[in-house]
DRENKE-363974 format. One line per field, with one value per residue (C-alpha): y, z, x; residue in one letter. Coordinates in Angstrom, 1 decimal. Last residue first. Layout:
yy = [Y | ...];
zz = [Z | ...];
xx = [X | ...];
residuo = [A | ...];
***
This chain:
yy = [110.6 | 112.4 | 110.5 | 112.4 | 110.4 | 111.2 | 112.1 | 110.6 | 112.3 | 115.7 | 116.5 | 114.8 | 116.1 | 118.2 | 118.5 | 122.3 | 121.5 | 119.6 | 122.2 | 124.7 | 121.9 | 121.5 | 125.2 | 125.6 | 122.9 | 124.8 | 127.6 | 125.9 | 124.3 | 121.0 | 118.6 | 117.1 | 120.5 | 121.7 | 118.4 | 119.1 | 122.5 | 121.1 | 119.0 | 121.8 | 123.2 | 127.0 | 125.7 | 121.5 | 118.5 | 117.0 | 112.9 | 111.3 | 109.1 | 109.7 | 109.7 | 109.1 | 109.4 | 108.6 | 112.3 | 114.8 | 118.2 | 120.6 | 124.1 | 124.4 | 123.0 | 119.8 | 120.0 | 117.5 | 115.9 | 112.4 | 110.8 | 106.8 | 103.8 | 103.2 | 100.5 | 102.9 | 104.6 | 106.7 | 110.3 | 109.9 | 108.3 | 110.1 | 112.9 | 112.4 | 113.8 | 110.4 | 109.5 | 111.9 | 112.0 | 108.3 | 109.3 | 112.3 | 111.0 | 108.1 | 110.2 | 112.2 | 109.3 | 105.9 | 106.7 | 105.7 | 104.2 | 104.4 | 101.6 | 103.3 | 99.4 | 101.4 | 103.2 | 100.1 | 98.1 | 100.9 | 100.6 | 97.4 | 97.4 | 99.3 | 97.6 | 94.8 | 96.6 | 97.8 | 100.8 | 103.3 | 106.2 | 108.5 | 111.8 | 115.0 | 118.4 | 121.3 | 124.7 | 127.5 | 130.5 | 129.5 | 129.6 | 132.9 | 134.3 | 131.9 | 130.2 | 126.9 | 124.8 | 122.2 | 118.8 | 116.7 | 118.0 | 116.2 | 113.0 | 110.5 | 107.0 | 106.6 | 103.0 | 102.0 | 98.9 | 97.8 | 96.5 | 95.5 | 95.8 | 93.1 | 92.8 | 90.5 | 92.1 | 95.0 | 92.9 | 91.2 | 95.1 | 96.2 | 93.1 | 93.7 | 97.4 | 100.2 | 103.8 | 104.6 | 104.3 | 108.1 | 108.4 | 108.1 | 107.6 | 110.1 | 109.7 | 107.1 | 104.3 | 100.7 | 98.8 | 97.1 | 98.8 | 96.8 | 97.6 | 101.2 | 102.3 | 104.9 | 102.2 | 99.6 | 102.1 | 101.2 | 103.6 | 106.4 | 109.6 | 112.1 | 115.6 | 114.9 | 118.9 | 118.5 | 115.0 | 112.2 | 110.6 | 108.0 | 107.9 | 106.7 | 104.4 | 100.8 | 101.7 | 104.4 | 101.6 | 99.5 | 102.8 | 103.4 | 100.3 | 100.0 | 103.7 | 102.0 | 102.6 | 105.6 | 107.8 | 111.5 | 114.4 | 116.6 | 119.6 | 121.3 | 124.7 | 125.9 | 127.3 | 124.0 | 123.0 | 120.5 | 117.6 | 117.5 | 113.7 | 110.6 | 108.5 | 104.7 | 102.1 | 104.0 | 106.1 | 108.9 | 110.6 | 114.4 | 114.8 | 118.1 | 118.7 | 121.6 | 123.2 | 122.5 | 125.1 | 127.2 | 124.6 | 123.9 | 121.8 | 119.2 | 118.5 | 115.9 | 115.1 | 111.6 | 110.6 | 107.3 | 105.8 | 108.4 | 108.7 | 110.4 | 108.8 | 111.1 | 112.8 | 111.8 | 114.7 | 115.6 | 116.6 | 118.3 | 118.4 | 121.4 | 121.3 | 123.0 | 119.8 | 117.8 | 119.5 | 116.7 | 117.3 | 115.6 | 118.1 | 118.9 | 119.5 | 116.5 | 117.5 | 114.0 | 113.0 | 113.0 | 111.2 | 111.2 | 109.0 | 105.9 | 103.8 | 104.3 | 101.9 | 102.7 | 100.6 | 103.3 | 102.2 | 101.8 | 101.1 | 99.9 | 99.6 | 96.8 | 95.7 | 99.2 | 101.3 | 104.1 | 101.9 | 99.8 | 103.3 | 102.6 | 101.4 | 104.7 | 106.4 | 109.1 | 112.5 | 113.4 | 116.6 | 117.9 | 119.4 | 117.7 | 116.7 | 116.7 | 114.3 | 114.9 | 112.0 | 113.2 | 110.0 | 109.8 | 107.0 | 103.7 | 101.8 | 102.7 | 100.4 | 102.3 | 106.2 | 107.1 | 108.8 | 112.7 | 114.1 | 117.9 | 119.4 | 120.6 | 123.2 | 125.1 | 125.2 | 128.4 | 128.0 | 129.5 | 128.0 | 131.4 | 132.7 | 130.8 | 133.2 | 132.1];
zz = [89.9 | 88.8 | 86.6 | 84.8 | 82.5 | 79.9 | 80.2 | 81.6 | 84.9 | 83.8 | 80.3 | 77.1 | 75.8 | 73.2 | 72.7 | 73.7 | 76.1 | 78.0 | 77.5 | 79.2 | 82.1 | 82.1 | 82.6 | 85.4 | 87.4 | 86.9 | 88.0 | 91.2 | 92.1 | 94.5 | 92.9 | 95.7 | 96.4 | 92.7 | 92.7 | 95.6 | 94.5 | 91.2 | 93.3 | 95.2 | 92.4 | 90.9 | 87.1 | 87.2 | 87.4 | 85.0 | 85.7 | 89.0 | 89.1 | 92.2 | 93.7 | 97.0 | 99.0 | 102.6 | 104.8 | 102.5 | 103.8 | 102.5 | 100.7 | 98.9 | 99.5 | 101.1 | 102.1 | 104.9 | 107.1 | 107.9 | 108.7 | 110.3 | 109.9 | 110.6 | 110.7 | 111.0 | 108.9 | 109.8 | 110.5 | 114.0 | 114.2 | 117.8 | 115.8 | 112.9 | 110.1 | 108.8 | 108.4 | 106.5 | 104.5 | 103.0 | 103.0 | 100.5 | 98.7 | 98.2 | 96.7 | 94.8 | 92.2 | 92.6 | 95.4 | 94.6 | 97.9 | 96.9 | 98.7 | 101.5 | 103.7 | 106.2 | 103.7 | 102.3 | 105.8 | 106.5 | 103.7 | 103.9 | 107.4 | 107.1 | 104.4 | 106.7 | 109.2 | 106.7 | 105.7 | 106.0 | 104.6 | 105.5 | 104.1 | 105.7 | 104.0 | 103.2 | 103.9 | 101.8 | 103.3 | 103.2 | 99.4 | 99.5 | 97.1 | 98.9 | 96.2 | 95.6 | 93.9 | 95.6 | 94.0 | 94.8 | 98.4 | 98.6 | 98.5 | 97.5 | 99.4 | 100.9 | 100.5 | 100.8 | 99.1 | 99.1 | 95.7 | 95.1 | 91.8 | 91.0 | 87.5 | 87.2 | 89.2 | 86.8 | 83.6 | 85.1 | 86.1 | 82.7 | 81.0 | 83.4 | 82.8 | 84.4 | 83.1 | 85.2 | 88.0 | 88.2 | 88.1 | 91.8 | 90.8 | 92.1 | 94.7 | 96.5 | 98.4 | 97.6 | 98.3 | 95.5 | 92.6 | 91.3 | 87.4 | 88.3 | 88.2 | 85.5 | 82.4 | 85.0 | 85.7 | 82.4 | 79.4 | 80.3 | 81.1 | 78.0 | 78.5 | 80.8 | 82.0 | 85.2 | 86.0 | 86.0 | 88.9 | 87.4 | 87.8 | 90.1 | 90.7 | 90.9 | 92.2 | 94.5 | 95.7 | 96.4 | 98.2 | 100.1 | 101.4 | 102.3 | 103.9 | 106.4 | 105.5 | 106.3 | 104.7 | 106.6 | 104.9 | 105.8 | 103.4 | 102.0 | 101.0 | 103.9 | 105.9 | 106.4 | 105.3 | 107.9 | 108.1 | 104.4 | 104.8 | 102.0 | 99.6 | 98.0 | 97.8 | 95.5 | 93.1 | 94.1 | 96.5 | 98.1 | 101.8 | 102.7 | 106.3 | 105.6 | 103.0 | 99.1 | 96.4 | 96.6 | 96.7 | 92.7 | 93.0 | 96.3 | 97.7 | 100.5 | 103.8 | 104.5 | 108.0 | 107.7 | 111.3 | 112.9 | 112.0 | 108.8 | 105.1 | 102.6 | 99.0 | 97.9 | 94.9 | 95.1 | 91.6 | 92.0 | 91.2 | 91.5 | 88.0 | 90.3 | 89.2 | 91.3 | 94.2 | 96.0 | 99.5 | 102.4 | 104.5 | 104.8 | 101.3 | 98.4 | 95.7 | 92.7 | 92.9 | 90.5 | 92.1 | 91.6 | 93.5 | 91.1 | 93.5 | 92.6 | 94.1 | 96.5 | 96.0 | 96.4 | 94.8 | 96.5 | 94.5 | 96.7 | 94.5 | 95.2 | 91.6 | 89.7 | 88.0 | 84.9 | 82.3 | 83.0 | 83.3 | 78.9 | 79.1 | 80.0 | 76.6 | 76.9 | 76.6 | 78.7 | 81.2 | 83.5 | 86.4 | 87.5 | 90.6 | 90.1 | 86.7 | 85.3 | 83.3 | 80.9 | 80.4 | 76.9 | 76.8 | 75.7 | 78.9 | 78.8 | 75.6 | 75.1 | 75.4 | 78.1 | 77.7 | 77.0 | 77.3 | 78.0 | 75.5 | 73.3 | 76.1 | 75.6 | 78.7 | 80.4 | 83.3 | 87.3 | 90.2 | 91.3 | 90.9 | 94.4 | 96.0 | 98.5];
xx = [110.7 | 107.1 | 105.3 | 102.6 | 99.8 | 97.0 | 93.8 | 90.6 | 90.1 | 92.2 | 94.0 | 94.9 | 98.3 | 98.9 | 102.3 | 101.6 | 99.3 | 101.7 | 104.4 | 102.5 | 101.6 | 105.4 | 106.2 | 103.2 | 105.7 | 108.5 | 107.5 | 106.0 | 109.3 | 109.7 | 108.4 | 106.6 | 104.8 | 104.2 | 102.0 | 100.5 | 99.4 | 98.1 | 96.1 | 94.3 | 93.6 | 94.8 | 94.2 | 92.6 | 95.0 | 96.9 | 97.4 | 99.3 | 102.3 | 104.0 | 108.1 | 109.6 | 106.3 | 106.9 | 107.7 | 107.4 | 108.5 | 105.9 | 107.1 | 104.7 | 101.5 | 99.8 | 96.8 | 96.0 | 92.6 | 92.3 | 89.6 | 89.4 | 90.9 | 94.4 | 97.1 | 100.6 | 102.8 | 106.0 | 106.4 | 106.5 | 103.0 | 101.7 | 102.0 | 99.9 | 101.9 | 102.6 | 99.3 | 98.5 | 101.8 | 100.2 | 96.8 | 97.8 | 99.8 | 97.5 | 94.9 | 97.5 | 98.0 | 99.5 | 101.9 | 105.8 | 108.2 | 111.6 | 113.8 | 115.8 | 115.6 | 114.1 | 111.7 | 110.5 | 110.1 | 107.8 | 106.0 | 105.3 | 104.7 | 101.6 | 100.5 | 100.4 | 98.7 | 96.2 | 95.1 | 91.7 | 91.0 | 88.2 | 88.5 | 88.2 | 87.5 | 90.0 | 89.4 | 91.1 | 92.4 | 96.3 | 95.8 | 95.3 | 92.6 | 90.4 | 88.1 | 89.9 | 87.6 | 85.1 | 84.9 | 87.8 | 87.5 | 83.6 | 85.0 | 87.4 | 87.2 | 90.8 | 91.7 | 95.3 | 97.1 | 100.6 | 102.6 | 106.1 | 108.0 | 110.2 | 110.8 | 108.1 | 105.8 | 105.9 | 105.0 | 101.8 | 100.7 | 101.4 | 99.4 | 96.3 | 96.0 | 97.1 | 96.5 | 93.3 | 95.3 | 96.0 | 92.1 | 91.1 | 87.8 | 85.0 | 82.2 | 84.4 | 82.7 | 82.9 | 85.9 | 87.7 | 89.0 | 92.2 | 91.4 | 90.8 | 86.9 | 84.7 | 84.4 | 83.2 | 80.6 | 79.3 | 77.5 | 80.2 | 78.1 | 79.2 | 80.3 | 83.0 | 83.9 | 81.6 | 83.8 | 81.5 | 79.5 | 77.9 | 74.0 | 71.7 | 69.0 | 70.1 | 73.8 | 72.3 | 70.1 | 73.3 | 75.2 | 72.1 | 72.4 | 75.7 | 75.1 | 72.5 | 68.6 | 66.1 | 68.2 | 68.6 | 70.1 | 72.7 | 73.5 | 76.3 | 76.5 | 79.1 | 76.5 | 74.8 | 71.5 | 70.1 | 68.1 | 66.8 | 64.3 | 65.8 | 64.1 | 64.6 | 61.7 | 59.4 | 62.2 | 64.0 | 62.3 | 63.2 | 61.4 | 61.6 | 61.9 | 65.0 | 64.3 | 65.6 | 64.4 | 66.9 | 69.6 | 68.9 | 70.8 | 71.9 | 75.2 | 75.3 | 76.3 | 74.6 | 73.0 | 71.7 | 73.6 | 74.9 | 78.8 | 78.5 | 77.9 | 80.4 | 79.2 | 76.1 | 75.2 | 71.6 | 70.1 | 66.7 | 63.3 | 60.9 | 58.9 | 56.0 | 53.8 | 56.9 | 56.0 | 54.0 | 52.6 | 54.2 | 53.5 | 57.4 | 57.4 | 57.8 | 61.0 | 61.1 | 64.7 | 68.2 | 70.6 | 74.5 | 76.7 | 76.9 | 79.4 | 82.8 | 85.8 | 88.8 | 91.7 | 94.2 | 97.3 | 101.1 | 103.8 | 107.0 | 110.2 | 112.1 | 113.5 | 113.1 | 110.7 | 111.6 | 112.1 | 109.1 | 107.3 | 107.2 | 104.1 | 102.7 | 104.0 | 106.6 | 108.0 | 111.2 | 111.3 | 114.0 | 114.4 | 117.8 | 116.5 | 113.1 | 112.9 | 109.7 | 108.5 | 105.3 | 103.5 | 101.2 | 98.2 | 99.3 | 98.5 | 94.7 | 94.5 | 92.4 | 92.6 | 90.6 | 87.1 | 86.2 | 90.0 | 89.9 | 92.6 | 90.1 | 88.7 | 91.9 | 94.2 | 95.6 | 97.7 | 97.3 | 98.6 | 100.2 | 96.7 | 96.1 | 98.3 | 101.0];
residuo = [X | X | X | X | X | X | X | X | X | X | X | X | X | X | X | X | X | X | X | X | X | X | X | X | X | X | X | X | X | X | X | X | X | X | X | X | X | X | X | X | X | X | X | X | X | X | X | X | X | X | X | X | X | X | X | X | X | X | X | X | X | X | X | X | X | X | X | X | X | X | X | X | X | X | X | X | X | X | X | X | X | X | X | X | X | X | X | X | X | X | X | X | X | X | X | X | X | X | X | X | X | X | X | X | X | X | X | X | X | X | X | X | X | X | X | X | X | X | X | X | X | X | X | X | X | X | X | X | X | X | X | X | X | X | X | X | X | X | X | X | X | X | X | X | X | X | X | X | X | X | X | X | X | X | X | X | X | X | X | X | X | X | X | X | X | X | X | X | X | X | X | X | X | X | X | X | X | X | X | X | X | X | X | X | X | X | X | X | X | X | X | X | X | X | X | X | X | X | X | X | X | X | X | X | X | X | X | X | X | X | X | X | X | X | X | X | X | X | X | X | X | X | X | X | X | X | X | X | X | X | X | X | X | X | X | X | X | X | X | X | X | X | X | X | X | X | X | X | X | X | X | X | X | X | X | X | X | X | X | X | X | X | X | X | X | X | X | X | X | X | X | X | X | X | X | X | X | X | X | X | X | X | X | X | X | X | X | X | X | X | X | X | X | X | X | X | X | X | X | X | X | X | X | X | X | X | X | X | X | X | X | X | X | X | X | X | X | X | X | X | X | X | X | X | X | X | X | X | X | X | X | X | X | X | X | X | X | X | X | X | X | X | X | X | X | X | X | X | X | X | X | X | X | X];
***
C-alpha cells in the first residue's frame, strides 16, 4: 500500500479551534459498513444508534501539560541563554530507569548531549543521548510523577500544531472520565461526552469498561515512508484491568457488540488480542504494546468505534479505512465531510462507525 492512497484535500477553515459546546451537539457522520452507507447527525442523537448490552469502552487516560520551554546551560555549566539558545522540549514517554524521559526537543541543533536545559529553579533535566530517530533521552533528577506535577506548574498544554490558541484550562484539553495522568495528547473521540449523555446511555443499558493507554510520541510523527509497510510505529503503555478484562470478554461470548471510544482503545484493545499467548481475547495487562493496524486487518474485539477525522495519509486514517473495510470509501466520506462542512481533527466533530 501507498501512503498517498490515504490522501484528501481539506481547507485550513475546516480545522476546529475549540469544541463546540455543549460538546454533545457537535455533527456525527454514521457510517454504516455493511451497507456502505452514510446518514448526517448530531452526537446526541448515538442514542438511536446504541443498544441494551452494548459494551463501550473509553480510555481514561489524562493530559499533563507536556510542553516545556527551558533556559539552554552547556556541559560546563555555563549559561547560553545571552546566545538566545532556548528551546521547546516536548515530554513524550518516562522509560524504565528511573528519570529517564524520551523527549523531542527544538531547535535540535542546538541541543548536545551534557547540556543541562532548566526550566525554572527547582525543575531541570541533563541531554543523555540524541537518538538517530530525532528523539532524545534526557535525565530528570526526580521520579516521572514528579516531573509530571512540575510539568503541571511549568508547562504548557500540549495542543495540536494546527490549534492556534492554547486553551486557558487543561480541563478544557481532558474527557469528562479522565483519570490517570500521562498522555501527551487527549484521546479526543471522548471529547463529545458530556455528563447528561452519559446519564442517558446507562439508562438504556449501555455498559461501560475502562482502558488507559497514555498517548505518545505515535500521535505526533507523520507517515513518511512512501509505503505504508515502511513506517515505524512506537509503543504505548496501556494498562487494563482484570475486571475490564472480563467485561469484554463476557461481551463478545454473549455476541453483544463491543464499541471503542476513539482509536486509542482500538488500538489497545486488538493489541492485546494479537498477543499470542492471548488467543485473540483480552487479558489484565500492563505494559507496551506495539500495533498498526491497516487494510486488510482482521479485527479481533472492536464491533464498531466512534473516533473524530483524522489527519491526510495518518496512521489513524489507516485504521479507520481498516475497520470499515474500504479505503475508497472511506476518502469518499471525508470528501463529503468537508463538503457539509464539518469540523475537523482534536476538536471537531464526530464519526461513528457501526
Amino acid at each position: 500500500m501507498k501512503t498517498s492512497d490515504f490522501n484528501y484535500d481539506l481547507p485550513q477553515e475546516r480545522i476546529a479551534q475549540h469544541s463546540v459546546e455543549p460538546r454533545d451537539h457537535s455533527k456525527m457522520m454514521v457510517i454504516d459498513r455493511e451497507n456502505n452507507t452514510r446518514a448526517h447527525k448530531h452526537f446526541y442523537d448515538i442514542l438511536d444508534y446504541l443498544k441494551k448490552g452494548d459494551l463501550l469502552v473509553w480510555n481514561n487516560s489524562k493530559v499533563f501539560k507536556a510542553r516545556l520551554f527551558g533556559r539552554l546551560l552547556s556541559p560546563t555549566g555555563r549559561d547560553l541563554w545571552e546566545h538566545k539558545r532556548d528551546v521547546e522540549i516536548f515530554l513524550v514517554r518516562p522509560m524504565e530507569n528511573k528519570g529517564v524521559w524520551k523527549v523531542l526537543g527544538k531547535p535540535g541543533k542546538h541541543i548536545s548531549n551534557g547540556m543541562r536545559i532548566s526550566f525554572a529553579e527547582d525543575f531541570y533535566c541533563d541531554v543523555m543521548v540524541k537518538e538517530p530517530s530525532g528523539t532524545i533521552l534526557v535525565q530528570f533528577p526526580v521520579e516521572a510523577d514528579k516531573v509530571m506535577k512540575l510539568a503541571n506548574i511549568h508547562g504548557h498544554i500540549p495542543i495540536p500544531p494546527y490549534v492556534k490558541d492554547e486553551p486557558h484550562q487543561l480541563e478544557m484539553y481532558q474527557t469528562k472520565y479522565a483519570k490517570h495522568e500521562g498522555s501527551v495528547a487527549a484521546p479526543t473521540a471522548g471529547f463529545h461526552f458530556t455528563d447528561e449523555i452519559i446519564e442517558k446511555l446507562k439508562e438504556k443499558g449501555i455498559e461501560f469498561a475502562e482502558v488507559t493507554l497514555h498517548v505518545g510520541l505515535g500521535t505526533f510523527l507523520p507517515v513518511k515512508s512512501e509505503r505504508v509497510e515502511d513506517h515505524t510505529m512506537h509503543a504505548e503503555w496501556v494498562e487494563v484491568s482484570k475486571e475490564t478484562a472480563d467485561n469484554i470478554n463476557k461481551a463478545k461470548e454473549e455476541h453483544r457488540r463491543v464499541i471503542a471510544v476513539g482509536t486509542t482503545s482500538v488500538r489497545t484493545l486488538e493489541g492485546l488480542a494479537n498477543i499470542e499467548a492471548f488467543a485473540g481475547k483480552v487479558h489484565e495487562y500492563t505494559g507496551d504494546i506495539n500495533i498498526f493496524i491497516t487494510p486488510g486487518f482482521e479485527f479481533k474485539v472492536v464491533d464498531a468505534m466512534i473516533t473524530n477525522f483524522h489527519l491526510p495519509k495518518s496512521t489513524l486514517v489507516m485504521l479507520v479505512s481498516a475497520l470499515i473495510g474500504n479505503t475508497d470509501f472511506t476518502l469518499e466520506s471525508y470528501r463529503e465531510a468537508v463538503e457539509e462542512e464539518y469540523r475537523f481533527y482534536s476538536f471537531g466533530d464526530a464519526m461513528l462507525i457501526v
